[in-house]
C-alpha positions as CSV (number, residue, x, y, z in Angstrom):
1,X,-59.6,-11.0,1.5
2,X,-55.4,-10.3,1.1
3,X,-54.0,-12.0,-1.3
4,X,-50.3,-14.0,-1.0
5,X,-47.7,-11.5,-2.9
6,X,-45.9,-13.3,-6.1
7,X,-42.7,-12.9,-4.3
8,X,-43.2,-15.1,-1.2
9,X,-45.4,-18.0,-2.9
10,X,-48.0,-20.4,-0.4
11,X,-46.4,-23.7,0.9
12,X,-48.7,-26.1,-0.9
13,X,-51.8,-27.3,1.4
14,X,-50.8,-30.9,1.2
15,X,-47.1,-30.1,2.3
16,X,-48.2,-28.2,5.4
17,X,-51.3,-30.8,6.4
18,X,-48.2,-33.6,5.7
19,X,-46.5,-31.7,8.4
20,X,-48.9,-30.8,10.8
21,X,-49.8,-34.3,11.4
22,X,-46.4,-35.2,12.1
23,X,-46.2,-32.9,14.3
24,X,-49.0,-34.1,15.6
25,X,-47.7,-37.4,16.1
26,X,-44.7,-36.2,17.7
27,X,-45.0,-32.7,19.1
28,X,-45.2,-31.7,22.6
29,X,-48.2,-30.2,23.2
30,X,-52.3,-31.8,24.0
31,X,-52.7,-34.7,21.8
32,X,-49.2,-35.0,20.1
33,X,-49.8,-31.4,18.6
34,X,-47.2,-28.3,19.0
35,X,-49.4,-25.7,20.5
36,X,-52.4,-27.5,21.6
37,X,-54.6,-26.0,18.7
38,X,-54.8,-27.4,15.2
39,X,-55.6,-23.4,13.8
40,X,-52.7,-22.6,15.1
41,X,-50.2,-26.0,14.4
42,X,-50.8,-25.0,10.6
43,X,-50.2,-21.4,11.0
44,X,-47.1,-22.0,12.8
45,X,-45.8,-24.6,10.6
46,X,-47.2,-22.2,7.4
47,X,-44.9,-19.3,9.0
48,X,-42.2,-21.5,9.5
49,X,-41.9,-22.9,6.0
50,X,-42.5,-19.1,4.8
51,X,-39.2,-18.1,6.9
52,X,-37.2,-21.2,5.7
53,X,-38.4,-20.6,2.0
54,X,-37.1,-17.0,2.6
55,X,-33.8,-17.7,4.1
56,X,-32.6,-20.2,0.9
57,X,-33.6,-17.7,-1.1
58,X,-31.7,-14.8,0.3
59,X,-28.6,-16.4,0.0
60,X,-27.0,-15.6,-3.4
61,X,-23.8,-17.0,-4.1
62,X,-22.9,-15.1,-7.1
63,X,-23.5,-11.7,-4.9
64,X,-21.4,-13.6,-2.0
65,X,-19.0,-14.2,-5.1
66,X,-19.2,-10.8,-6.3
67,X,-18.7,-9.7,-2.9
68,X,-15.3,-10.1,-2.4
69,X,-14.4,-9.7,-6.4
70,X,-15.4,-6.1,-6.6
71,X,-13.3,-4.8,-3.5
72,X,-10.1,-7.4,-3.9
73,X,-10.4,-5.5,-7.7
74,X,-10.6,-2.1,-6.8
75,X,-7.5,-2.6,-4.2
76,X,-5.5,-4.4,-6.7
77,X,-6.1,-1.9,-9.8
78,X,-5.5,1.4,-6.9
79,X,-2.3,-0.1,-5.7
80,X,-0.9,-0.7,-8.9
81,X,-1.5,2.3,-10.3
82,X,0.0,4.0,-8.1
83,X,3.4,1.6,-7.2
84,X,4.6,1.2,-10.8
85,X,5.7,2.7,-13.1
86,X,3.3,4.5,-14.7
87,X,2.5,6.5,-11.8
88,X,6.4,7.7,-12.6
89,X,6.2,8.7,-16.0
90,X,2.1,9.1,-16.4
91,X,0.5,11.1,-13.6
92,X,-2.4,12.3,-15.1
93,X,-3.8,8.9,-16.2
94,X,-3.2,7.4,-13.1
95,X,-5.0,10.1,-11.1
96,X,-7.8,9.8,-14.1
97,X,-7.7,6.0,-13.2
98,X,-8.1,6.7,-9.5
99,X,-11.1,9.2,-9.9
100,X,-12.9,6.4,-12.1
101,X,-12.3,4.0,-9.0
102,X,-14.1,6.3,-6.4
103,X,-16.8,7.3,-9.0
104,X,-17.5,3.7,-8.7
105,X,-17.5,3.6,-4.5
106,X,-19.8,6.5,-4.7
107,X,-22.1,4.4,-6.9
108,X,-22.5,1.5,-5.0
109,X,-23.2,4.0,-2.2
110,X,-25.6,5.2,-4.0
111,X,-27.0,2.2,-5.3
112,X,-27.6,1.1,-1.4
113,X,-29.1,4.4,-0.4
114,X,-31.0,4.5,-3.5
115,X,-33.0,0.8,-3.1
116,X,-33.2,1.7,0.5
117,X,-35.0,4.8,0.0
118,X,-37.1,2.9,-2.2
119,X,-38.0,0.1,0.3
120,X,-36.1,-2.7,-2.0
121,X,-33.3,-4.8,-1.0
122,X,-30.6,-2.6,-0.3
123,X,-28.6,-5.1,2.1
124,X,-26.3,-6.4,-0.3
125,X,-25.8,-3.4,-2.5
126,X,-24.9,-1.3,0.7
127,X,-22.3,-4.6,2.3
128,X,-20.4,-4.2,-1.2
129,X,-20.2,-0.4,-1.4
130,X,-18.8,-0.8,2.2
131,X,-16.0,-3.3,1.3
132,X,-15.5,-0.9,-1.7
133,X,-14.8,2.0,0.0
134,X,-13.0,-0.1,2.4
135,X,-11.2,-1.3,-0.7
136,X,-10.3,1.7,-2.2
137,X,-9.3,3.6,1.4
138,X,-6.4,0.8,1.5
139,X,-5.2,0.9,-2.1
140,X,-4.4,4.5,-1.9
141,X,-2.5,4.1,1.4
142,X,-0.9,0.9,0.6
143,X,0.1,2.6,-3.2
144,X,1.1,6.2,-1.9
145,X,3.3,4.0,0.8
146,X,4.6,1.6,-1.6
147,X,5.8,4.1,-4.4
148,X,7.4,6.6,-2.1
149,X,9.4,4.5,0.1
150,X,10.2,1.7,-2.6
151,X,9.5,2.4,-6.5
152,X,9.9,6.2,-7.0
153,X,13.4,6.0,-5.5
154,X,14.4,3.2,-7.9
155,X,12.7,5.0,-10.4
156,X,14.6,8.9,-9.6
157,X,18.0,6.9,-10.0
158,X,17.1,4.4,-12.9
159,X,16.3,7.5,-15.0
160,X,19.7,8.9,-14.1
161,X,23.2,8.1,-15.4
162,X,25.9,5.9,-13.8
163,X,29.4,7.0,-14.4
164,X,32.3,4.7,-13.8
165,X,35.8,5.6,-12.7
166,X,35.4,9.0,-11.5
167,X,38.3,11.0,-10.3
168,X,36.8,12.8,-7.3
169,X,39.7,15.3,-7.3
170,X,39.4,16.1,-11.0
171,X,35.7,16.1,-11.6
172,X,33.6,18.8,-10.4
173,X,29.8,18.9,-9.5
174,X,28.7,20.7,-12.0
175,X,29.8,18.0,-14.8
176,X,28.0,14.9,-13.8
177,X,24.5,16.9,-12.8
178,X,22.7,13.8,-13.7
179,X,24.5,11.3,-11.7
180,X,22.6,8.6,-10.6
181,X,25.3,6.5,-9.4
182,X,29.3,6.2,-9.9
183,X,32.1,4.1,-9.0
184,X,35.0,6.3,-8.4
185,X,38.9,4.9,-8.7
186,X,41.4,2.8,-7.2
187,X,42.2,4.1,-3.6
188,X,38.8,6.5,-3.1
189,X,37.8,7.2,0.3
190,X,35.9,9.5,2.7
191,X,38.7,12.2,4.8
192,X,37.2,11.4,7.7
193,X,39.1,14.3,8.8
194,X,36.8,16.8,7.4
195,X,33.8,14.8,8.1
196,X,30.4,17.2,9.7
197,X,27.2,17.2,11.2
198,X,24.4,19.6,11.2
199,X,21.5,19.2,13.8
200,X,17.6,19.9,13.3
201,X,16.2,17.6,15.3
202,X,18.1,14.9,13.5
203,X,21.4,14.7,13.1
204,X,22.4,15.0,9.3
205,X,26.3,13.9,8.5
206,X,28.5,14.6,5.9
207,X,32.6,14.1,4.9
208,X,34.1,14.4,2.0
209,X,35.4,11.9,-1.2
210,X,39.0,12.1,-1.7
211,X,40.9,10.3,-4.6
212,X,44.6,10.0,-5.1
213,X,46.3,12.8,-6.9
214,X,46.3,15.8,-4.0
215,X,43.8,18.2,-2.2
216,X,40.9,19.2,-4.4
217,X,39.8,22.5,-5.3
218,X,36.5,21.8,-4.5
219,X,35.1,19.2,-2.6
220,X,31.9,18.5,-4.9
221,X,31.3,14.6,-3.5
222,X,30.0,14.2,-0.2
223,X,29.4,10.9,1.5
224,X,25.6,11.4,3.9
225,X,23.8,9.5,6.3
226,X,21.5,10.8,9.0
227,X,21.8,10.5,12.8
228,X,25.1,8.1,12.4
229,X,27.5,11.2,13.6
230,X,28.3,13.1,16.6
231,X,28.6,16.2,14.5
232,X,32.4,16.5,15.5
233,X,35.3,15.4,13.1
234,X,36.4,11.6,12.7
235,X,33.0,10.6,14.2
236,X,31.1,9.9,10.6
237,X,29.7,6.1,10.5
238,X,27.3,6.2,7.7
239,X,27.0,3.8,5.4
240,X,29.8,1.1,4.6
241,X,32.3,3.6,6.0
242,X,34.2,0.8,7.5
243,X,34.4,-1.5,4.3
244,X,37.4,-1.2,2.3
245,X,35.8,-2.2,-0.3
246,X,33.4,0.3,-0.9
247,X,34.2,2.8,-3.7
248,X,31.1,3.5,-5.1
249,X,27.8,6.0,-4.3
250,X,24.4,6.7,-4.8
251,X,22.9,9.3,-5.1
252,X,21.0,11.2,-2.4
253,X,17.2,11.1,-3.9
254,X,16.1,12.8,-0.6
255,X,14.8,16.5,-1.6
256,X,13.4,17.6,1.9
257,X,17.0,16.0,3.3
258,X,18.9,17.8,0.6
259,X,19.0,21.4,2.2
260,X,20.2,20.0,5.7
261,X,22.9,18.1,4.3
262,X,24.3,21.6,2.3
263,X,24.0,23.3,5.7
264,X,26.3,20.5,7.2
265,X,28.7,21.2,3.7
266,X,28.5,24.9,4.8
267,X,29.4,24.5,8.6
268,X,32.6,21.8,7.1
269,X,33.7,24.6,4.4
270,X,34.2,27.4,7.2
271,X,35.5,25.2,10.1
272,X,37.9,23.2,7.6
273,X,38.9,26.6,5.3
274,X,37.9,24.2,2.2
275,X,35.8,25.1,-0.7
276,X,32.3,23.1,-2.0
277,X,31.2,24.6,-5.3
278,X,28.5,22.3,-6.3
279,X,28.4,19.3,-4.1
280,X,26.4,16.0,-4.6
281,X,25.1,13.8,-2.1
282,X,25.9,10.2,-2.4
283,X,25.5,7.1,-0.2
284,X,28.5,5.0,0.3
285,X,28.9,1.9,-0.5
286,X,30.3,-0.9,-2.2
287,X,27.9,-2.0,-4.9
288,X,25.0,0.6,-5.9
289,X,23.4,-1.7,-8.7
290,X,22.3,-3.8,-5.4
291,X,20.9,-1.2,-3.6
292,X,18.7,-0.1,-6.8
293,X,17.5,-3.6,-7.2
294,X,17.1,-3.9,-3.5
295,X,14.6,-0.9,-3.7
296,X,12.6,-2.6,-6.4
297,X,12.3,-6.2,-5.1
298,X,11.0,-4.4,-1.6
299,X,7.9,-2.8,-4.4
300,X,7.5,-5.9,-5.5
301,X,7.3,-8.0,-2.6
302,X,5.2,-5.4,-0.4
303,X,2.8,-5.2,-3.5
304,X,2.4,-9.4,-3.7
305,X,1.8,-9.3,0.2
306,X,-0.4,-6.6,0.5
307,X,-2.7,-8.1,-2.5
308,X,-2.6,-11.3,-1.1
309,X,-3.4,-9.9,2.0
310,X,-6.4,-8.4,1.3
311,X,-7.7,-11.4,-0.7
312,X,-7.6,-13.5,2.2
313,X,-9.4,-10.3,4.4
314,X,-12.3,-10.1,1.9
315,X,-13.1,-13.5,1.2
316,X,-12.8,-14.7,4.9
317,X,-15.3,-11.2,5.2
318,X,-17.6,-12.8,2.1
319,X,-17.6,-15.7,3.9
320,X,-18.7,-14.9,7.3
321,X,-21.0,-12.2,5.7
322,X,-24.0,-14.8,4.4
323,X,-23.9,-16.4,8.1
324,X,-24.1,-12.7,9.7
325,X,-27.2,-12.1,7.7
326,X,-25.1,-9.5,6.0
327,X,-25.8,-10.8,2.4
């Protein structure tokens, strides 16, 4: 004789003999039963309450609840760590941050694989590690996008000087190294004149800063902007070239860009007979302290809308997930 297992408990006798009969009184088959055989009306009704019993007890709404916390955690804590500024100025905790994360996806995998192997219940262990990974996948790419296209830019210039009133036709390169963004004088402009381009499969275009007081020794400040040239002279349209306004720069943070704009220096200096000992690559424009804030707002809002984002993803996900069986 098999005995009931503790984990799925007998319907009591009176509860299933209460239902029989009124399915009995009601049902479709011989003589008001369900399947025409009494044996078998309480089995079927026994089974049934067995499956029912089951099913409100599989649900578990802290799991569903812990379900979508674990993941939206794991893609908030990745994205941060590597948008902000400590991924700027400490890159070793961060990465040690982001090695603790995955330590933790490969757990829950485990953890799923583990109770699996075991025959336990390994369904909601394995639909976490999935959101996890799934989770964690995101932050990085989210992160790695955010703080390359938005925050390390505003970082490189933040952490660099900004030097007001510069002569260009005094100055040379070599005396503002760390120029992170100037405002040069009264009556500053780009010599259009002497302006170049230098192809590889964009076009990358440069022209000189000028400033009252006569023809430089060296042009060392060099307005750039990519594929807005011909690559002939008096054909530069980069940036605000067409503002009067604009007297200031900032600076080019661009290293793989860097070399191709020299190249462009170097075709200028032999087809104009001029001289660049040390030139920096600026961005013109008329107000640089609105471009560097601009860069760190767009951080900023692409982090809120990518965390907000994924909440909504994962809980409408946590949601659906109890109906699907899933957890």
């Amino acid at each position: 004789q098999r005995s009931t297992p503790a984990t799925e408990p007998e319907p009591p006798v009176f509860t299933v003999t209460f239902i029989a009969r009124m399915h009995g009184a009601y049902g479709s088959g011989p003589y008001g039963s369900v399947t025409g055989h009494p044996a078998h009306d309480e089995h079927f009704l026994h089974q049934s309450l067995k499956a029912r019993s089951r099913q409100q007890k599989d649900w578990n709404p802290v799991g569903t609840f812990l379900a979508f916390l674990v993941p939206w955690l794991i893609f908030t804590v990745a994205m941060s760590a590597l948008s902000f500024s400590w991924h700027y100025t400490n890159p070793f905790v961060v990465q040690g941050a982001i090695l603790i994360l995955f330590a933790l996806v490969l757990w829950l995998c485990y953890s799923a694989y583990s109770l699996r192997r075991r025959g336990l219940s390994w369904i909601w262990y394995a639909f976490v590690a999935l959101t996890a990974f799934w989770a964690f996948s995101g932050g990085l790419l989210y992160g790695t996008f955010n703080y390359e296209k938005n925050m390390r830019p505003y970082f490189d210039v933040t952490h660099l000087n900004y030097y007001p009133s510069v002569n260009a036709s005094a100055y040379r390169g070599q005396q503002l190294m760390d120029m992170g963004s100037t405002t040069f004088t009264a009556g500053t402009g780009l010599d259009l004149s002497k302006s170049m381009g230098f192809r590889n499969l964009d076009m990358y275009c440069v022209a000189p800063i000028v400033s009252p007081g006569g023809r430089p020794d060296s042009y060392d400040f060099w307005a750039v902007g990519l594929n807005c040239c011909k690559g002939h002279r008096e054909q530069f349209q980069c940036g605000e070239y067409s503002n009067p306004k604009a007297s200031s720069g900032l600076r080019l943070m661009d290293d793989e860009a860097r070399p191709f704009f020299r190249l462009a220096v170097q075709q200028a200096e032999a087809a104009y007979g001029i001289r660049a000992t040390h030139p920096i690559f600026l961005l013109w424009m008329q107000d640089p302290h609105a471009e560097i804030n601009a860069y760190q707002d767009e951080g900023y809002k692409l982090f809120v809308l990518a965390v907000c984002g994924f909440f909504y993803c994962v809980v409408a996900f946590s949601t659906m997930a109890p109906r699907l069986g899933l957890i």
